[in-house]
VOBA-1610 file (N, C-alpha, C; in pm, whole numbers, padded with zeros to 5 digits, always signed):
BEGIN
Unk+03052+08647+07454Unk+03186+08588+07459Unk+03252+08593+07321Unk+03158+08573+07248Unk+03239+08542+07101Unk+03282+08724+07046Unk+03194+08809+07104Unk+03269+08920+07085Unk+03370+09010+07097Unk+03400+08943+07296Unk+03489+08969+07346Unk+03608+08884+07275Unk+03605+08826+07265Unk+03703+08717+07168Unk+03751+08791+07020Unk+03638+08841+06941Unk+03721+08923+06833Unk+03750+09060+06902Unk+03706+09086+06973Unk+03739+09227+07015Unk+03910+09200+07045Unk+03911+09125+07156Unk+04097+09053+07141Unk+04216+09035+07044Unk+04084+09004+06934Unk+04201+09018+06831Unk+04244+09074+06737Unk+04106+09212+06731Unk+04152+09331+06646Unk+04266+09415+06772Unk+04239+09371+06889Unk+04341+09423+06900Unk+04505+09424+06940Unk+04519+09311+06928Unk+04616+09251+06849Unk+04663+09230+06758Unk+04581+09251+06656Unk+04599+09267+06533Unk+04672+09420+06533Unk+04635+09540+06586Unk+04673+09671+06640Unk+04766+09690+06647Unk+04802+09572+06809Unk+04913+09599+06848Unk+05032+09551+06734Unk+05024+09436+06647Unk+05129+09418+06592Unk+05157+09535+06479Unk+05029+09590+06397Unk+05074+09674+06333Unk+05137+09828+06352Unk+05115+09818+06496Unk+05205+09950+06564Unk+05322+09873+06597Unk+05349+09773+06626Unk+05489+09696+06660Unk+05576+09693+06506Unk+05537+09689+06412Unk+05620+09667+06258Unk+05641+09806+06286Unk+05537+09886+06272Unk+05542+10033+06208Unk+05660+10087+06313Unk+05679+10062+06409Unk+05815+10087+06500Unk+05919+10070+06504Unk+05923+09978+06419Unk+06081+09881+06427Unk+06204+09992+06345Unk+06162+10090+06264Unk+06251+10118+06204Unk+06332+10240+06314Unk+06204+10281+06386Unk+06239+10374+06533Unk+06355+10283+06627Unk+06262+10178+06628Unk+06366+10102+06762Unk+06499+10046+06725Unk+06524+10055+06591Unk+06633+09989+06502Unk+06753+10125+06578Unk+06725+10224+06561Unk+06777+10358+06568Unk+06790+10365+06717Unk+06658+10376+06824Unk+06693+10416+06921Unk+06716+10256+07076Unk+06696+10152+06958Unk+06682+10060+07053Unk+06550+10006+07146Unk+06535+09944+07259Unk+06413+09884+07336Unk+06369+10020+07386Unk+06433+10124+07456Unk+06368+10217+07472Unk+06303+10327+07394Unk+06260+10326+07254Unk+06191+10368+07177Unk+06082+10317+07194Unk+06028+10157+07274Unk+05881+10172+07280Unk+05819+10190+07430Unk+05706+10301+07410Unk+05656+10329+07563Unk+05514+10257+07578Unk+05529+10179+07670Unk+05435+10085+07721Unk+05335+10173+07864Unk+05167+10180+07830Unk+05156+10201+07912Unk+04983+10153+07949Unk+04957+10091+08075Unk+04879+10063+08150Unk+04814+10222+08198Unk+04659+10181+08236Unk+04600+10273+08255Unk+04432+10268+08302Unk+04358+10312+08426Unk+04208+10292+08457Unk+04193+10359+08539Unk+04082+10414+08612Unk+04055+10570+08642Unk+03985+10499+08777Unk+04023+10557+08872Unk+03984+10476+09010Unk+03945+10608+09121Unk+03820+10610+09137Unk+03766+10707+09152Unk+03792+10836+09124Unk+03735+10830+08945Unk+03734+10967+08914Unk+03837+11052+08849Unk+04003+10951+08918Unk+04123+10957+08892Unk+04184+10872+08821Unk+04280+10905+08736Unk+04324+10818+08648Unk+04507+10741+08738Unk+04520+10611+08687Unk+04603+10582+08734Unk+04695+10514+08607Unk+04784+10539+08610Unk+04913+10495+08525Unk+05027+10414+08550Unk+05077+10326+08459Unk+05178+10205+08515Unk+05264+10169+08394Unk+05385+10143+08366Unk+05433+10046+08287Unk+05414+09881+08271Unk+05321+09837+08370Unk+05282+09711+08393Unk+05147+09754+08453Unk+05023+09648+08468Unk+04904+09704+08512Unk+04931+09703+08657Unk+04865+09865+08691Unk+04884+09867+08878Unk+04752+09777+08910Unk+04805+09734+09032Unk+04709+09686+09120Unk+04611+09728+09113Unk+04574+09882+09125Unk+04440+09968+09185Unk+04368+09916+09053Unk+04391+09845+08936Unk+04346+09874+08779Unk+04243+09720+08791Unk+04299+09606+08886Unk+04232+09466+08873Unk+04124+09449+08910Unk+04039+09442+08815Unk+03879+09416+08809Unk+03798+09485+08739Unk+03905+09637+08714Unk+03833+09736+08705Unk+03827+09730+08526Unk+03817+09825+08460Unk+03807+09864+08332Unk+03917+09896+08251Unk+04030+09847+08213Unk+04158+09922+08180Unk+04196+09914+08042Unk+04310+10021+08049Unk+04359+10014+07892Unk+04535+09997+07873Unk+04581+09920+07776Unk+04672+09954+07736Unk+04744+10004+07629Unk+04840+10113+07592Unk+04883+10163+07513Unk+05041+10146+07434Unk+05070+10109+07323Unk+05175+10152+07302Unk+05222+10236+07242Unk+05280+10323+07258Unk+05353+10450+07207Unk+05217+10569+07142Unk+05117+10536+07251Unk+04990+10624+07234Unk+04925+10573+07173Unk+04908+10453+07116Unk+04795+10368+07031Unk+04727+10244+07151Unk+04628+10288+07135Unk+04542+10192+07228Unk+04572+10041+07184Unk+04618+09930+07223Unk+04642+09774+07174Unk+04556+09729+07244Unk+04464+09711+07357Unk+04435+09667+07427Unk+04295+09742+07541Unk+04204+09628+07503Unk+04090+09740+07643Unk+04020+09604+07720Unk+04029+09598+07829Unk+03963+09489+07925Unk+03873+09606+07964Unk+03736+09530+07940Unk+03586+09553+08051Unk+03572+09502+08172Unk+03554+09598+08293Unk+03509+09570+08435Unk+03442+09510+08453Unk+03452+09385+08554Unk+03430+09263+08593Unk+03310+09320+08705Unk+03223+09287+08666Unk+03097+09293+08688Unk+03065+09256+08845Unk+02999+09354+08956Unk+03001+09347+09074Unk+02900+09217+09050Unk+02865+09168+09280Unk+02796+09088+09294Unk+02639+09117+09216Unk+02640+09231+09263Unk+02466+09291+09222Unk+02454+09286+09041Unk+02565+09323+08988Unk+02534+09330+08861Unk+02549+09193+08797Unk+02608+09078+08839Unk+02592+08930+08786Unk+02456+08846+08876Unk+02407+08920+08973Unk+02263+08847+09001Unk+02181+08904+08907Unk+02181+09038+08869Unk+02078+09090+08806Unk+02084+09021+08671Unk+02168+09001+08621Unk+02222+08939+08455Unk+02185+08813+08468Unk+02208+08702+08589Unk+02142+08574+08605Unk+02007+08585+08589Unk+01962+08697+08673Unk+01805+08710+08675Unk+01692+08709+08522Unk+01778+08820+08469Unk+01741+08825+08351Unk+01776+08721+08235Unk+01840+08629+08273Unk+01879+08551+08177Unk+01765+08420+08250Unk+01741+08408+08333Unk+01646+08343+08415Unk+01485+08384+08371Unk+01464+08512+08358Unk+01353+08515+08273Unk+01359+08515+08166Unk+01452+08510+08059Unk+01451+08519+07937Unk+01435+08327+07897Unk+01472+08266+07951Unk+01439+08096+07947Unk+01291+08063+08010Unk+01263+08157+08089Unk+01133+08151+08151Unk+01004+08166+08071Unk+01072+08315+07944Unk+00972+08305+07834Unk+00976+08205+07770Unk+01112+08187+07722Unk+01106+08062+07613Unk+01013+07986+07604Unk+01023+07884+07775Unk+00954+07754+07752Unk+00828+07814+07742Unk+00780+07940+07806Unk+00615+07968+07810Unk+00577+07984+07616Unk+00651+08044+07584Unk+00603+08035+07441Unk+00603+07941+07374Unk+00698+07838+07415Unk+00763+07677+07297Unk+00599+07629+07389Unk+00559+07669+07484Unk+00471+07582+07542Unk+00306+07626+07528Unk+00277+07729+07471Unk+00213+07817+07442Unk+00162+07763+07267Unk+00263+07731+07186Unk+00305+07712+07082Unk+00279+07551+07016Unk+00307+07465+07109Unk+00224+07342+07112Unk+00074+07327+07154Unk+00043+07414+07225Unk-00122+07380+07262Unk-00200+07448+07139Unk-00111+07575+07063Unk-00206+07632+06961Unk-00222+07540+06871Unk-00068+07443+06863Unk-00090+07379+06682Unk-00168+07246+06748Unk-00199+07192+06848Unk-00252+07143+06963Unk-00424+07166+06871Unk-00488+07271+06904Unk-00585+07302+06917Unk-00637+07346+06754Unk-00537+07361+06664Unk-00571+07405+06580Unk-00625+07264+06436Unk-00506+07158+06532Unk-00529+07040+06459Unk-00644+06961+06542Unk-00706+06983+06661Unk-00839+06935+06705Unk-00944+06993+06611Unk-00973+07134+06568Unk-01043+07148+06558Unk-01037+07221+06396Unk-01125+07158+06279Unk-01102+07235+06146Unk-01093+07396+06147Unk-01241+07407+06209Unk-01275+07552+06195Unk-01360+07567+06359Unk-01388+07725+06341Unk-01479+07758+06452Unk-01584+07681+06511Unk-01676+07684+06363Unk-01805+07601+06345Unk-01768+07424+06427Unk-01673+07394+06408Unk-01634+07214+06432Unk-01633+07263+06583Unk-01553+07353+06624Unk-01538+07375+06773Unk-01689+07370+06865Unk-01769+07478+06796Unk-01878+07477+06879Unk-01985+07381+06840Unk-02000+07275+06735Unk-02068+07175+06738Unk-01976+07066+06850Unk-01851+07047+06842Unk-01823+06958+06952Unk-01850+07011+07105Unk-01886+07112+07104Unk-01908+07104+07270Unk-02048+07100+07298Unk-02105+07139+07172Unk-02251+07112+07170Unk-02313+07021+07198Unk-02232+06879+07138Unk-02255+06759+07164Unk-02215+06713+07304Unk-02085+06741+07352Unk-02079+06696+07480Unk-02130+06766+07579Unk-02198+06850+07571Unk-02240+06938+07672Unk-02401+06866+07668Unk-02489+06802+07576Unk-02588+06760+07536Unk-02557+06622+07590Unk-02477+06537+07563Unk-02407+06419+07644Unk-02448+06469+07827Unk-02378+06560+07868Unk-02377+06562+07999Unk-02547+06608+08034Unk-02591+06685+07961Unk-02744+06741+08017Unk-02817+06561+08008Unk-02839+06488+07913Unk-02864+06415+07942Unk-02845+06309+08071Unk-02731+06298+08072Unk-02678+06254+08215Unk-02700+06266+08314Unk-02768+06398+08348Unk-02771+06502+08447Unk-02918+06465+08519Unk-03021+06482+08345Unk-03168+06437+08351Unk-03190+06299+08408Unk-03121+06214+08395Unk-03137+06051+08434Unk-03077+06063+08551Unk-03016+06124+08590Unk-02965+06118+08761Unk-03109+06248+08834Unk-03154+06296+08775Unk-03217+06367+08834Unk-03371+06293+08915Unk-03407+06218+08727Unk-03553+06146+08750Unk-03465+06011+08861Unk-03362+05955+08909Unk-03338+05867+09001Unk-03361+05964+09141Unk-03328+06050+09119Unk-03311+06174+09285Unk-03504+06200+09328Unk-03546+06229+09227Unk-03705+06241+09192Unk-03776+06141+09267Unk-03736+05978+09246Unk-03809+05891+09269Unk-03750+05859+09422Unk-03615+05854+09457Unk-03542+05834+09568Unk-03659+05967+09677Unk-03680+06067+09623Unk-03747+06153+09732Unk-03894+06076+09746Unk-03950+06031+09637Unk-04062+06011+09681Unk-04095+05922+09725Unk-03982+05816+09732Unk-04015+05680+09796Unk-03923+05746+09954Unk-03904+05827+09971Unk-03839+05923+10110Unk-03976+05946+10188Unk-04035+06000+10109Unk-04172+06101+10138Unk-04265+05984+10238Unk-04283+05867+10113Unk-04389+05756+10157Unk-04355+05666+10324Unk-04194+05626+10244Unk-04169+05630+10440Unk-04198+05728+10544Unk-04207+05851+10526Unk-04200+05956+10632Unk-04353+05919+10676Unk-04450+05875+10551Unk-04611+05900+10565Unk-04639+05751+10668Unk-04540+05628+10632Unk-04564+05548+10705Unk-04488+05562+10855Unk-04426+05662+10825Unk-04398+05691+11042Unk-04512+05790+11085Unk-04572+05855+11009Unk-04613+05944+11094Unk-04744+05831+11089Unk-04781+05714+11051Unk-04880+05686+11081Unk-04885+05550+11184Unk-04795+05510+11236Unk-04728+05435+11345Unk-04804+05491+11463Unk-04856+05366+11516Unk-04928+05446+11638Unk-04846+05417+11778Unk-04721+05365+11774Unk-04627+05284+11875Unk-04576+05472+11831Unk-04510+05472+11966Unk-04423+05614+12028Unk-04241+05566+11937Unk-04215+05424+11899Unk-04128+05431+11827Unk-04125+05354+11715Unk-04007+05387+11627Unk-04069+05332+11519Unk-04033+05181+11496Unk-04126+05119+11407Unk-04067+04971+11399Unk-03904+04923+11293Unk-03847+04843+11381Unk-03692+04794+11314Unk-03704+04832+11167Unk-03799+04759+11097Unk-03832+04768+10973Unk-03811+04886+10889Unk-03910+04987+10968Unk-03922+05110+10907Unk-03789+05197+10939Unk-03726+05182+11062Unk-03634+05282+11080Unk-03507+05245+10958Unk-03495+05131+10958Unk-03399+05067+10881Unk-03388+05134+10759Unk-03545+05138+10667Unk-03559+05182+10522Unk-03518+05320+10535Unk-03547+05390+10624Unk-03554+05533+10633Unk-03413+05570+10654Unk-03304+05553+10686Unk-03207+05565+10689Unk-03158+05499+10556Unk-03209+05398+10494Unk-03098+05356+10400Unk-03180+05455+10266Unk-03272+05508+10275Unk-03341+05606+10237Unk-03261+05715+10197Unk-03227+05771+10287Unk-03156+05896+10316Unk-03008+05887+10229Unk-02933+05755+10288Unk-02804+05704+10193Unk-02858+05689+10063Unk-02906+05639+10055Unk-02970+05649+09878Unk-02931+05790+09827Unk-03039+05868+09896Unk-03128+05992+09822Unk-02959+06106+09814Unk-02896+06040+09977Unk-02739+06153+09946Unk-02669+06166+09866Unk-02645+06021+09741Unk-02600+05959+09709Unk-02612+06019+09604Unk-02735+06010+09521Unk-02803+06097+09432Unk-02768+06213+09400Unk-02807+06258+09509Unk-02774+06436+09513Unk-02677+06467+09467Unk-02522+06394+09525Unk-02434+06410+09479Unk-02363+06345+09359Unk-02413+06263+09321Unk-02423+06237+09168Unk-02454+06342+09046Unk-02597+06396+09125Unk-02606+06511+08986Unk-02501+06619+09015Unk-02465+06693+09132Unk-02405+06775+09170Unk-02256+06764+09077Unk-02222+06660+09095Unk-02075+06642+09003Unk-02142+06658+08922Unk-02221+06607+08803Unk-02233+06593+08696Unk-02240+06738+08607Unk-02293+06822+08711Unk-02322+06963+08709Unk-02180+07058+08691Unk-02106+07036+08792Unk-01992+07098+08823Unk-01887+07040+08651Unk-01889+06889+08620Unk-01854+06870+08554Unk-01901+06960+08403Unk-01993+07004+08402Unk-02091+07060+08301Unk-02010+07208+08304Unk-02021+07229+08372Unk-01944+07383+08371Unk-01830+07381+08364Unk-01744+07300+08425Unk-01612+07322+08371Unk-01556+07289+08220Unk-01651+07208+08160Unk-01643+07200+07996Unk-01706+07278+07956Unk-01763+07355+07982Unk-01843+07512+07923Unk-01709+07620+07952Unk-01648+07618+08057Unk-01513+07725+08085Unk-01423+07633+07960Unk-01397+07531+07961Unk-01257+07463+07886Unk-01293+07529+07717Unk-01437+07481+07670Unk-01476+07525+07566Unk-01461+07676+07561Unk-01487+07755+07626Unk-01466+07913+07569Unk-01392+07985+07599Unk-01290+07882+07681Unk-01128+07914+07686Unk-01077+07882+07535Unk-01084+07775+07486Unk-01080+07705+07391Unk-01108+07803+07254Unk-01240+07854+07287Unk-01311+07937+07179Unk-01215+08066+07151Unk-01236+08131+07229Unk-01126+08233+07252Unk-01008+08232+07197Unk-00931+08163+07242Unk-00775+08148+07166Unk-00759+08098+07041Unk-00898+07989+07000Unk-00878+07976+06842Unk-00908+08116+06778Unk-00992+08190+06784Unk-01005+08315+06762Unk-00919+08410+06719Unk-00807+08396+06819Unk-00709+08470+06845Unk-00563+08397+06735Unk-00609+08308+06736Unk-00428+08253+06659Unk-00514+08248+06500Unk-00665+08215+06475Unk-00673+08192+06345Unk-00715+08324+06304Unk-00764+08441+06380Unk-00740+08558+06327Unk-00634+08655+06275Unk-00543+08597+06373Unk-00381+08696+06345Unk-00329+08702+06227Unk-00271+08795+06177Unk-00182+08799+06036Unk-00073+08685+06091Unk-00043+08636+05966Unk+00055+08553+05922Unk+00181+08621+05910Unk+00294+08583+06013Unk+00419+08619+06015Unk+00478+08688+05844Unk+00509+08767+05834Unk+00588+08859+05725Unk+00674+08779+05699Unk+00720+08733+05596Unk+00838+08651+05540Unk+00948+08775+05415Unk+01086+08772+05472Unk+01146+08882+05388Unk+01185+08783+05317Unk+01198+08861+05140Unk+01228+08792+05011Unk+01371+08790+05017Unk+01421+08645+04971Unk+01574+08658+04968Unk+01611+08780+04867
//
């Protein structure tokens, strides 16, 4: 916009200095010494006017006075060519935020962590945090089976065809226990790996931003 805007007024600026440079003509021959003329090429063909023709609106045109161009309007841009220009102006904000956002997680990550070395001792530790975790839910899953096992040994040694209130009772709340368990370590596990992916996602991109050359700075 701001170009089209000086573009307007060099040429105007144009037109007035072909309007002085005339006057001493038009002094002599009067208003009809200046020839005004409209002009835009409509398929292929050129069309001409003392005022802009119709066939010229939208399109690309020029005006002249006394053979000096004063004036050029640019064609008003079809439907297809202002979606495509939205479009692209739609991804060009699309990068933006990905980089402004890209751009906070580096200085993000760069102020978590001093150096490389700090990076992979902290996951060292929490990853050592969770194995532990993992081990104490395990030796509970361990003991939950074997106190599983001992009930099973006291049904199969029931000499009644069913089992007693007692026993069926444990053996089921047995089972809720031992499920219980299972899926305790199971998260704990899943949790384990996805801080092993976060970390060498992590690893990776520090890599990558504290390896890169440092932006070129030109000397005033």
């Amino acid at each position: 916009m701001y170009m089209e805007h000086m573009r307007r007024i060099e040429f105007l600026f144009l037109f007035l200095l072909t309007v002085l440079a005339a006057l001493p003509a038009m002094a002599q021959v009067g208003h009809g010494g200046v020839t005004r003329v409209f002009s835009c090429e409509v398929g292929g063909r050129p069309v001409f006017g003392d005022t802009l023709p119709k066939e010229c609106y939208g399109r690309a045109w020029v005006e002249k006075v006394n053979g000096v161009t004063v004036y050029r309007e640019a064609a008003q841009p079809t439907p297809a060519e202002s979606a495509s220009r939205r479009e692209k102006e739609r991804q060009r904000e699309l990068a933006g935020r990905e980089a402004s956002r890209q751009k906070q997680q580096d200085d993000a990550l760069r102020e978590r962590y001093r150096s490389l070395a700090n990076l992979d001792a902290r996951r060292d530790y929490e990853v050592a945090q969770l194995n532990n975790a993992i081990a104490i839910l395990r030796t509970d899953e361990q003991e939950l089976t074997a106190r599983r096992n001992r009930l099973d040994t006291d049904a199969a040694a029931s000499k009644e065809g069913a089992l007693p209130d007692g026993l069926a009772q444990a053996i089921a709340y047995a089972d809720e226990e031992l499920a219980r368990a299972r899926a305790a370590v199971e998260k704990k596990i899943k949790e384990r790996d996805a801080l092993l992916q976060r970390f060498e996602a992590e690893r990776r991109r520090y890599i990558e931003i504290t390896s890169a050359p440092a932006p070129s700075q030109s000397a005033d």
